[in-house]
C-alpha positions in Angstrom: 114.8 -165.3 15.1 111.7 -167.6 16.5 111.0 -170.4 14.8 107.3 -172.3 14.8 107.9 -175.8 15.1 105.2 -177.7 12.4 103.0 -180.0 14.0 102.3 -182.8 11.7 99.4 -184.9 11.8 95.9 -185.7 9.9 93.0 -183.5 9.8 89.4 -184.3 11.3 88.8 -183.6 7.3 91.3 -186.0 5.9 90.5 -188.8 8.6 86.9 -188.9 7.4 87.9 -189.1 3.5 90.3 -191.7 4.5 87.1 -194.1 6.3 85.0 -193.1 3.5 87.5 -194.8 1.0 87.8 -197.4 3.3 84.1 -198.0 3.2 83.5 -197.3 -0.5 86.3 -200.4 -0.8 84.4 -202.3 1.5 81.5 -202.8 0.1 83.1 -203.1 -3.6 85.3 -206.2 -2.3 82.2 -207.9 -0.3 80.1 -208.6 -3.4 83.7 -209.6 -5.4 84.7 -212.1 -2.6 81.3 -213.7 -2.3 81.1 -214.6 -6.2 84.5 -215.5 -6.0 83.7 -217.8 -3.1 80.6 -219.4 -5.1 83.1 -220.4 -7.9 85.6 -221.9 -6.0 82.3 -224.3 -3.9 81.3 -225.3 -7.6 84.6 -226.0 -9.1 85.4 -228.2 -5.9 82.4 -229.9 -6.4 82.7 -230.6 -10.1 86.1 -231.6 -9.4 85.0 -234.2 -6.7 82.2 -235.4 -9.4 84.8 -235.7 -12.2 87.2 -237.7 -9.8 84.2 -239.9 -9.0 83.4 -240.9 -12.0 86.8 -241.6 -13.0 87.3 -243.7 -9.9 83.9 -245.5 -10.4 85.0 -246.1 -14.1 88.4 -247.5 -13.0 86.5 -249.8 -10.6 84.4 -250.9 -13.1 86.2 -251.9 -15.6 88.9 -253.5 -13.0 86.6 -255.5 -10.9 85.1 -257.2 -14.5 81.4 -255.8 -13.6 78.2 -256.1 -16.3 75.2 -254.6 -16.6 74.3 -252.0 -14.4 76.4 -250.8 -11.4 76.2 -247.7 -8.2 79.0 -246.5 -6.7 79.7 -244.0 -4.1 82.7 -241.5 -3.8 84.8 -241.1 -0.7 86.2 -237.5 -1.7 88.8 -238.1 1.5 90.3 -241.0 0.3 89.4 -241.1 -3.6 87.9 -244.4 -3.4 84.4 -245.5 -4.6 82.3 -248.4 -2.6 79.4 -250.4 -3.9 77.1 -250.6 -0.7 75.0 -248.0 0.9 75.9 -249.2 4.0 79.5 -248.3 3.2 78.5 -244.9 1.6 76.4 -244.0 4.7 80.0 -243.8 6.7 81.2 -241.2 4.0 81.8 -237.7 5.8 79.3 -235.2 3.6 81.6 -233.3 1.0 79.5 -231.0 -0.8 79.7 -227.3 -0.9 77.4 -225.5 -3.5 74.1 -224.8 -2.2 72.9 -224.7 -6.1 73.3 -227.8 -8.7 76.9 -227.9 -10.4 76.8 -228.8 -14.5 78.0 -232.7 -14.2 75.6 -234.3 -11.5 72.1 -234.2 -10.3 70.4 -232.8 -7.2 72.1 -230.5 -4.9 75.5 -230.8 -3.5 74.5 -229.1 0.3 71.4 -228.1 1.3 70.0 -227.3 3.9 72.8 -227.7 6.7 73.5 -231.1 4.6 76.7 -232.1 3.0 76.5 -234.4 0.5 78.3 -237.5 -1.5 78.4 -238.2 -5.2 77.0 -241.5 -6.6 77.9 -242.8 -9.8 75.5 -245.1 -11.5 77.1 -246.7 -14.6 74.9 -248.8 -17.2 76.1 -252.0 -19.6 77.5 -249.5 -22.7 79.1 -247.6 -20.4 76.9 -244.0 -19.5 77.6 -242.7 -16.5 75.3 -240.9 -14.3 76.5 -238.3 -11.7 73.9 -237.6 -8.5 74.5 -235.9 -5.1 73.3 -237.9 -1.9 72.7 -239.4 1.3 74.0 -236.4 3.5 72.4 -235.8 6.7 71.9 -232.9 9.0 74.5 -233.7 10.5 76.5 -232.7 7.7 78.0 -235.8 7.2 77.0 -239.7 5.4 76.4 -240.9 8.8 72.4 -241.7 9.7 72.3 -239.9 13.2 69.5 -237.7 12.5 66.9 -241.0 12.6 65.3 -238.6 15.4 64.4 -235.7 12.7 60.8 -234.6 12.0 60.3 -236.1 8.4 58.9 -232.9 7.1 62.7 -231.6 7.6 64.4 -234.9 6.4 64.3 -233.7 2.7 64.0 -230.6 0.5 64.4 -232.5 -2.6 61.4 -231.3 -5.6 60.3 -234.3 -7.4 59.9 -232.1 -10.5 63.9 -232.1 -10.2 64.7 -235.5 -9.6 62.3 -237.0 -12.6 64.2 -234.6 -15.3 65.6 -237.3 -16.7 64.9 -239.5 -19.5 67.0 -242.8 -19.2 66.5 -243.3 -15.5 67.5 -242.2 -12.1 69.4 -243.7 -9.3 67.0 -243.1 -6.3 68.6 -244.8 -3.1 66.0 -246.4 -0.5 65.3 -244.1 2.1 65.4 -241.2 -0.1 62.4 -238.5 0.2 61.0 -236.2 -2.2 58.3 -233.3 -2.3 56.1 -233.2 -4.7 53.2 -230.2 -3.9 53.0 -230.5 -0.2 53.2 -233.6 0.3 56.7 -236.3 0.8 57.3 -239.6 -0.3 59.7 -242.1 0.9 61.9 -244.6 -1.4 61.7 -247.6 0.9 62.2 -250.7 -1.4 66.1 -252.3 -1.7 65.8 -251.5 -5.8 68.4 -248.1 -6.1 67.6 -247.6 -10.0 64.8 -246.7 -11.5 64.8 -246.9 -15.7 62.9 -245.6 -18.3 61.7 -242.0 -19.2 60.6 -240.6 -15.6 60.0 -236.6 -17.0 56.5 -236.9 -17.1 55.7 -239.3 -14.3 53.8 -237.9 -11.4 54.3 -239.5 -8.2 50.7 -238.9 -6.6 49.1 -240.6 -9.3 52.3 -243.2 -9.9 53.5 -244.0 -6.5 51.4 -247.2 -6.5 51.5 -248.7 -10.1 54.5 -249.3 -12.9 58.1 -248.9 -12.0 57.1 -247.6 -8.3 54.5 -250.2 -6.8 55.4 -251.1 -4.1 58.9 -249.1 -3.4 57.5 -245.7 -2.5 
């Protein structure tokens, strides 16, 4: 009696069906991963801002400090330091390329990493902001060589929402229409209700003569 051995083995049939799923799964898991990735960039950031604000707190109090105080957060070694100087050696730490809930201004933009300053006042409000990154995607100033007009992406109808004052360090620029304006003067803080002030119109009298 003659027996056929079975040769086992996929179809041409089969093998497509098989990509197809493959493929379907694909581009189900692509969309999931990517939100999933967003989430995780915030929560790190939110995290770093919560640390710095306990750590600038902790300083705070500690070091006997009044009236109004800046400090910036060294995510690496979960340290705060009072100087810009000091902050501009910070390695860039932000990841979300949209604002987070706790702090101002974007965490990286534009190729830039950013660092979280605190600025606390006398009865104890904390404000939470993002930066002094470069493009070089760290708290170091190497990029002095930059084209201005690519220095900054930072919308001065964003940075004046706020109605007890911003902490705007010097060298800071801002767009407002087409046009950019640089934060020279050694003066960080800038009080009072800024939601309505318009910087074309502003930049030379009040709180801003003679700093932008």
């Amino acid at each position: 009696m003659n027996l056929t051995r079975r040769k086992d083995g996929f179809t041409l049939a089969e093998l497509l069906v098989v990509v197809a799923i493959i493929g379907i799964l694909v581009a189900v898991s692509i969309p999931i991963f990517s939100s999933q990735t967003t989430k995780a960039k915030a929560a790190t950031d939110m995290a770093n801002v919560r640390a710095a604000k306990a750590a600038a707190v902790a300083e705070y109090l500690s070091s006997g400090a009044s009236g109004e105080a800046t400090y910036y957060y060294d995510a690496a070694k979960g340290v705060v330091v009072k100087t810009e100087t000091e902050a501009r050696t910070i390695p860039g730490y932000g990841k979300s390329t949209s604002p987070v809930s706790n702090a101002d201004n974007t965490p990286y933009e534009n190729g830039t990493a950013h660092i979280v300053s605190i600025h606390i006042v006398e009865d104890g409000t904390q404000t939470a902001s993002w930066v002094l990154g470069t493009e070089s995607g760290g708290g170091s100033s190497s990029d002095v060589n930059t084209e201005i007009s690519k220095l900054s992406s930072t919308k001065w109808e964003t940075l004046r929402n706020v109605q007890y004052g911003r902490n705007i360090p010097a060298g800071t620029l801002v767009i407002e229409g087409t046009t950019q304006y640089l934060f020279y003067d050694y003066a960080d803080y800038y009080g009072g209700d800024l939601r309505n002030v318009v910087l074309s119109s502003s930049y030379n009298t009040g709180v801003f003569a003679g700093r932008v």
